[in-house]
Structure formats: C-alpha cells, structure tokens
Steps between C-alpha positions, in 0.01 A plus 500: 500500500173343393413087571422382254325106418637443100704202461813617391885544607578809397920587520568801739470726244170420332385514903651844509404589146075369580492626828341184628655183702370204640672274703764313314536826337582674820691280604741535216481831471618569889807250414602705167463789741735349776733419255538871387565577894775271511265165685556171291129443279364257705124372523334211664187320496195417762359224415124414597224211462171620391636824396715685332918531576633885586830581338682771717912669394655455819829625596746504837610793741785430729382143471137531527192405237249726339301534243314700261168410357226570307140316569129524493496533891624738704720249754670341195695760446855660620711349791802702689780327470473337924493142382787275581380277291335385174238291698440760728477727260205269296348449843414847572288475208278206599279677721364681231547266213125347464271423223166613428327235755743644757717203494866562592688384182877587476689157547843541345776778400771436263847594482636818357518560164745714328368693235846564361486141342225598255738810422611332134065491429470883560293484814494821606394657150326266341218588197342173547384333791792334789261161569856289506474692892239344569558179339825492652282576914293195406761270431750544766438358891335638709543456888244417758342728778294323656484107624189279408363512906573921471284484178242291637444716797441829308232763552319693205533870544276722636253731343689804602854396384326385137300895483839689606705306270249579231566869527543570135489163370426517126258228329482408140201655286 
C-alpha cells in the first residue's frame, strides 16, 4: 500500500477503501487487523524532538513485543515479535530514527493503547476522519528513553544510514 503525505486519519476502512496509508493510518489499520486475528487493538507512540512521532499496532507472542508499521523510511517499519519489552522494543528503533540533519530524534514511547476503547466512536469504519487517535497519543504520558548525559552525548547519523533509509522515501509536490 501506497505512503502517502495528506493530513488525514482515515478509519481502517477508508485506508482499505483509498488504497493509501500513512503512518497513524497504518498504525491503526494493523491494530483493526490484529483484532480480527484474535490480538487485543493495541498501538503506541514514539515520540521525538525536532521531528515527527511514529505510531506503530503492536501486539505480544508468548510474551514478547512487536509491531507493525507503516512509515516514510524503510527501518520504521515492522518488528518480530523478540522484544521483552516495550522499551526495548522503542529502542530498536532509535538507530534509525533521525531527522533530516541526521540528528537522532526518538526520545520517548508511550504506553499501549487499546483501540477497543474508541469502539462506541466507530473506529474501525469510520466515514469521517478518527483525529480523537491522535488527540488522544498527544495527550497521554509518554516515558523516557534516554537520560539528559545519553542525549547530550549523541552522534548525527551517517550519510549512508540517511541514503538507505531513504529507499523509497516519498516527498511532498
């Protein structure tokens, strides 16, 4: 499925319906799609400074994290479900979670979200746009990654990581 860069938040099945996805869109897509497998609809939120957050559906295997995602770059994507834990699971994205100066961004991850408890506002099917997701990732805390000295210390990435995770990166216009 097609990136795509409109600001929206399209339900599941306007995503499946347009053929297109962004992020946030993704995101809630893969947890209406765990949910029809039997997984609780869960999503979370990477938070970053001088960039933008990546929302991924994440869901457990015989106690272990993954996720499913849909992003711009190629590294933002899918996770197998290895991680023992939320943090670690947020952590294996910081290597590759930079902005456009190659500055490594990602800062905080939130706790799950169940979908389930936007169920009564028709979340999965949806004719207008779901932004009370979205609304609902901004307002809610978010937990650290990294301390101030661990911050401080940080390298930019490296023109190689930046041009392979640009493989197929869309830009506007």
């Amino acid at each position: 499925m097609p990136y795509h860069l409109v600001g929206s938040s399209r339900s599941p099945r306007r995503v499946l319906r347009e053929g297109t996805a962004h992020c946030l869109e993704g995101a809630i897509l893969g947890a209406a799609a765990l949910r029809v497998l039997g997984y609780p609809p869960l999503i979370f939120d990477l938070e970053a400074d001088q960039d933008v957050d990546h929302v991924l559906a994440i869901y457990q295997v015989r106690g272990h994290w993954g996720a499913i995602g849909k992003s711009n770059f190629v590294g933002c994507r899918d996770r197998a479900p290895v991680y023992r834990s939320l943090r670690e699971l947020a952590l294996s994205y910081f290597h590759i979670y930079f902005n456009m100066r190659g500055e490594r961004t990602l800062r905080r991850y939130s706790r799950p979200v169940n979908l389930a408890r936007f169920d009564h506002l028709d979340w999965m099917v949806a004719e207008k746009d779901i932004w009370f997701v979205a609304e609902h990732l901004c307002e809610i805390p978010h937990l650290p990654l990294l301390t101030p000295a661990l911050e401080k210390s940080l390298y930019r990435a490296d023109a190689r990581t930046i041009q392979g995770e640009m493989v197929g990166h869309r830009k506007k216009g």
